[in-house]
C-alpha positions, 0 to 999 in steps of 0.5 A: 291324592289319586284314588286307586281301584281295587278288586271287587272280591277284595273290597267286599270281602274286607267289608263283609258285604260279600257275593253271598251275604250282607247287603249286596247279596240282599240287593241281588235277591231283591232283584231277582224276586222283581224279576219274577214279581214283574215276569209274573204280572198281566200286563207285562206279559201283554207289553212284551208279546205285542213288541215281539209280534211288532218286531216280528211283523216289520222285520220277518213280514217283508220276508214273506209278504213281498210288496213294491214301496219304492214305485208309485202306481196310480193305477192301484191308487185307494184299492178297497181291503180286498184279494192281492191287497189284505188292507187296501191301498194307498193314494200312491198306489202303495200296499198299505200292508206292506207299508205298515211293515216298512214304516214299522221298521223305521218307527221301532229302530228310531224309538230304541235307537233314541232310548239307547242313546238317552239311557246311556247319555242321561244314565252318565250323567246323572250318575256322575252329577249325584256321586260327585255332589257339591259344586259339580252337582250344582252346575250340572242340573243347572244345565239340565234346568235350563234345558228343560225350560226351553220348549222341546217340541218347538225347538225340535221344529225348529231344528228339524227345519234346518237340518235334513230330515233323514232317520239318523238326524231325527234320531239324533235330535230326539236324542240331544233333546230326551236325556234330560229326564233320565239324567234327572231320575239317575240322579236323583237314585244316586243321591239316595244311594250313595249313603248306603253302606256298602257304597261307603264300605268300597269308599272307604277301601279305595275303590275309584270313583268309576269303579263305584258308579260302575259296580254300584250306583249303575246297577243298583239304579237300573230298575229306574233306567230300564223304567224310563228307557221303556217310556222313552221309546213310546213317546220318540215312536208318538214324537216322529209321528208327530213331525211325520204328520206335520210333513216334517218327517222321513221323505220319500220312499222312506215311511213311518206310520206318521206320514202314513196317518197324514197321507190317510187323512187326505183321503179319509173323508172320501171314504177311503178308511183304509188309508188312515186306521191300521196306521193310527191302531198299530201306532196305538197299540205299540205306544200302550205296549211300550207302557203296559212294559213300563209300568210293570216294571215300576210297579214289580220295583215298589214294595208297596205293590207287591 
């Protein structure tokens, strides 16, 4: 027997959870005073004004601050923070400034790329393994478990190794390798939801099982996701570093902050800080950012904390 979908007015409207009243109504008061309980909090305002001046900074700031990053010049090697050069230079001759800048714009397109492509993946996922229940639900996580057991960063080395390492493949296997977590909150929420009324109401009524994930279980999961993909973001950003700093990163002319901090490094102990701390501190400071912005949102989403 084929369920078939119905209108959302119809469905609601006969099982009395309409737009106004009932549960759904309540479900969307509910997130409308967490978006001002989250909106209201320090921290959140922190996180969210320093991802604006990192956007800004990477995107706007080659606009008005023009540096060569393509050519080496040798001459200008471990220039001092100085006139013509507010940060100093690299050993290739490379305006560290307009580096960050360079190396920022790959770093923040990989960390919402990779958070995009896992939210969605991990979010279907989960959602469809909860729903569905029984047997379907049983071999899913049981893919998801075996996954997980293997060692993420070593198979990413691994993988890395094989295929040519430019920003569409590292997105892509940061992202064939994150989306395990999220599947698993996803569904862990759509277990808890999918015995709520108004759920049952739409069952009840005929509403198709798409129409149900998509119009209920999604969205009533959402502070969940938005929570993870917030998480995600910083630690594909502190990943790509990692393999950048293992010499497994973008390659030349490409830079992230991670072969910025490994190209430091080689001059660190001469002296030359310059080339490893601005790197290491906007690498820092965007991490804790994307955090600051994570654990608002968990903490506006418990009523325990408000």
């Amino acid at each position: 027997m084929t369920t078939r979908e119905v209108p959302a007015d119809a469905a609601f409207g006969a099982a009395g959870v309409g737009r106004g009243d009932g549960e759904g109504g309540g479900q969307r008061r509910a997130a409308r005073s967490a978006f001002r309980s989250w909106a209201s909090l320090r921290q959140a305002q922190i996180g969210v004004c320093i991802v604006l001046v990192l956007v800004a900074f990477s995107y706007l700031g080659p606009l008005l601050y023009h540096t060569n990053q393509v050519t080496v010049n040798l001459n200008n090697a471990t220039l001092p923070p100085g006139a013509g050069h507010p940060l100093g230079t690299d050993g290739d001759g490379f305006d560290i400034l307009g580096r960050l800048m360079r190396g920022g714009q790959s770093s923040l397109e990989l960390g919402f790329a990779v958070a995009i492509t896992t939210t969605v993946v991990g979010t279907l996922y989960g959602a469809i393994a909860g729903w569905l229940g029984g047997i379907v639900d049983i071999v899913l996580m049981r893919v998801v478990d075996t996954l997980l057991a293997v060692p993420t960063r070593m198979l990413l080395l691994i993988l890395v190794n094989i295929f040519p390492p430019n920003l569409l493949m590292i997105i892509a296997l940061l992202s064939a390798l994150s989306w395990l977590g999220t599947a698993r909150l996803v569904r862990g929420e759509v277990l808890a939801l999918r015995v709520r009324e108004y759920v049952q109401a739409a069952k009840t009524l005929g509403g198709g099982q798409w129409w149900i994930i998509r119009r209920h279980l999604v969205p009533n999961a959402f502070g969940v996701i938005v929570v993870s993909a917030t998480f995600t973001t910083a630690d594909a950003i502190l990943t790509m570093s990692v393999l950048s700093f293992l010499g497994l990163g973008l390659p030349p002319p490409a830079s992230d902050w991670g072969s910025m901090l490994t190209n430091g490094l080689d001059y660190l102990f001469d002296g030359y800080w310059w080339t490893i701390y601005p790197a290491a501190i906007i690498l820092i400071v965007t991490v804790i950012a994307f955090n600051l912005i994570g654990e608002s949102i968990r903490d506006s989403l418990d009523v325990r904390l408000r």
